[in-house]
TORKOL-4160 file (C-alpha; in steps of 0.2 Angstrom, whole numbers, padded with zeros to 4 digits, m for minus):
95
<pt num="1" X="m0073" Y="m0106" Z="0066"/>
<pt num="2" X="m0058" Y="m0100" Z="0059"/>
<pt num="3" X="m0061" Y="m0095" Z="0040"/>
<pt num="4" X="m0045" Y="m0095" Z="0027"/>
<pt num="5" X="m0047" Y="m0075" Z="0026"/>
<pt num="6" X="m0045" Y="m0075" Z="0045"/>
<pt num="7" X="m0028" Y="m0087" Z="0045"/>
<pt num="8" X="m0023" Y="m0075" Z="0030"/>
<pt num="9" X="m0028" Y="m0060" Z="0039"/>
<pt num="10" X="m0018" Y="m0064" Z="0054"/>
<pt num="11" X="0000" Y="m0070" Z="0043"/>
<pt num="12" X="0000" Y="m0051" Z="0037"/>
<pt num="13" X="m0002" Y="m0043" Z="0052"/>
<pt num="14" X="0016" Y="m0040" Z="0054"/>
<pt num="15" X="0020" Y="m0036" Z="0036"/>
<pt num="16" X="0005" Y="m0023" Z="0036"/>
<pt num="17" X="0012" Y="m0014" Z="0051"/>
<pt num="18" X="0028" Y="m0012" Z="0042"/>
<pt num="19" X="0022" Y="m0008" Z="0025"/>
<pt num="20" X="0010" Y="0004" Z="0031"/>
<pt num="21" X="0022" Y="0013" Z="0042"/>
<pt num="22" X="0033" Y="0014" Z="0027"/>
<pt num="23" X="0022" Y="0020" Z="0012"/>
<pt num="24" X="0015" Y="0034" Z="0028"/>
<pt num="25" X="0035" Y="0041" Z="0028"/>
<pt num="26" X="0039" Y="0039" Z="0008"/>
<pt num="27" X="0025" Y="0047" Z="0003"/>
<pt num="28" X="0024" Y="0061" Z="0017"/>
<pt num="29" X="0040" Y="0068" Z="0006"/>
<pt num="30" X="0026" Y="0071" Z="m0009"/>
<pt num="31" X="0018" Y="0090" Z="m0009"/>
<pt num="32" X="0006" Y="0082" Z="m0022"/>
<pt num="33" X="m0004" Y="0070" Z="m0009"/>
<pt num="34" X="m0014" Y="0073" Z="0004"/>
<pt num="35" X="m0023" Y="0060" Z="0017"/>
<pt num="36" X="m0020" Y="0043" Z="0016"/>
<pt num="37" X="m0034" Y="0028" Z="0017"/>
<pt num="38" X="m0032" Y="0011" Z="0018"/>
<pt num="39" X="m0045" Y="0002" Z="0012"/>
<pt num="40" X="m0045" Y="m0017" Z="0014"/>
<pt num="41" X="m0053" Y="m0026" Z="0002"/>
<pt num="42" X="m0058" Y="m0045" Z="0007"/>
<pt num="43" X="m0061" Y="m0059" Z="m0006"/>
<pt num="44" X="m0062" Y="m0080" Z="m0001"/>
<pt num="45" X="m0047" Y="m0084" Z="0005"/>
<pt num="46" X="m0036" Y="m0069" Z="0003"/>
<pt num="47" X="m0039" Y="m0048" Z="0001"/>
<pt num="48" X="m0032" Y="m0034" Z="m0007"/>
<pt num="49" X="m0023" Y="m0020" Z="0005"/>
<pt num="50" X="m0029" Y="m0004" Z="m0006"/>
<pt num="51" X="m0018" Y="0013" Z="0000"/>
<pt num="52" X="m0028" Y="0028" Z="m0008"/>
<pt num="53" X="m0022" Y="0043" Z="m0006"/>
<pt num="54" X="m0031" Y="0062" Z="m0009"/>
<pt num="55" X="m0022" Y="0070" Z="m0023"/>
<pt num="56" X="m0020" Y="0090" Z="m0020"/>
<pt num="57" X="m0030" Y="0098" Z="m0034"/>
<pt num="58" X="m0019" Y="0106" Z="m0050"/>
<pt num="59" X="m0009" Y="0091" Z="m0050"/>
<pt num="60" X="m0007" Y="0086" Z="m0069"/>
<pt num="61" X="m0009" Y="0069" Z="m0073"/>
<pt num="62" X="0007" Y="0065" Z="m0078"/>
<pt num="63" X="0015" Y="0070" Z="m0061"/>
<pt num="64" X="0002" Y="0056" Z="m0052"/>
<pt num="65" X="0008" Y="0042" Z="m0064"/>
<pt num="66" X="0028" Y="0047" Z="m0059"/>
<pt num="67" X="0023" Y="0047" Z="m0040"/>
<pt num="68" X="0013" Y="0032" Z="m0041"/>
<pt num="69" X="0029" Y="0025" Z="m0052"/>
<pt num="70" X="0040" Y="0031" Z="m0038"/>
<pt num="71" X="0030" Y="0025" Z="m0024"/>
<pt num="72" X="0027" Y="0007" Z="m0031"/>
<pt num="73" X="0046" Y="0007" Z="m0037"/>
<pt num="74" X="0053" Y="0012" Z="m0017"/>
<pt num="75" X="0039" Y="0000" Z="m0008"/>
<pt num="76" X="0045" Y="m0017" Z="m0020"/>
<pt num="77" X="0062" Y="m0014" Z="m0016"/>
<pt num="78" X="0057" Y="m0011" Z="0002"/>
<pt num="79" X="0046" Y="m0027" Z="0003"/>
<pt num="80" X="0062" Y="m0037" Z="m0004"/>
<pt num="81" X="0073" Y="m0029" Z="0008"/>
<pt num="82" X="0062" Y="m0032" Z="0022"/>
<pt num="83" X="0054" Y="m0051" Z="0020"/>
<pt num="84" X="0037" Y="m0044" Z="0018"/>
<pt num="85" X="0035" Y="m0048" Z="m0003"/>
<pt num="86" X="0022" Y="m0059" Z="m0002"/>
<pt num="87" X="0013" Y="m0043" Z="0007"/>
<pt num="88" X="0016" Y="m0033" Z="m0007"/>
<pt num="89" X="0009" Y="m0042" Z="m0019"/>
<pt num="90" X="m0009" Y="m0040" Z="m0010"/>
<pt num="91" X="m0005" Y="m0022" Z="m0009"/>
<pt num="92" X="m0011" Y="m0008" Z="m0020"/>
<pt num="93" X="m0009" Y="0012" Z="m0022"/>
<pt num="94" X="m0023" Y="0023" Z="m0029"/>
<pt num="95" X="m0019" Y="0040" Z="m0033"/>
């Protein structure tokens, strides 16, 4: 049987791909992060995409909050520019 998570699962295939291929290459520009992980968090009908990120240490607080400004920034303009919004509002960055 085919639950709603499933169908919804399987709609943001595609956008996944090409969100997470994206946040890989902006944020493989940023000294301050290290590893990526991406963390799928599952409720009913729908889940949270969670890309967490290692954080080099000596990186003050104030520089994470601008990256993660920066990053959220670049990836909504690149989810509008690419028909994949509806994927970015599942989507989330920890730092």
């Amino acid at each position: 049987m085919t639950t709603n998570l499933d169908r919804f699962k399987k709609s943001m295939e595609g956008a996944k791909e090409i969100y997470t291929r994206e946040i890989m290459d902006f944020t493989s520009k940023i000294d301050s992060l290290g590893e990526m992980t991406l963390i799928e968090d599952p409720d009913i009908d729908t889940q949270q995409y969670i890309y967490s990120f290692d954080k080099l240490n000596g990186t003050s607080q104030r520089e994470l909050d601008e990256i993660l400004l920066e990053i959220y920034s670049h990836m909504e303009e690149f989810s509008k520019q690419n028909g994949i919004e509806e994927f970015y509002q599942f989507a989330r960055v920890w730092l």
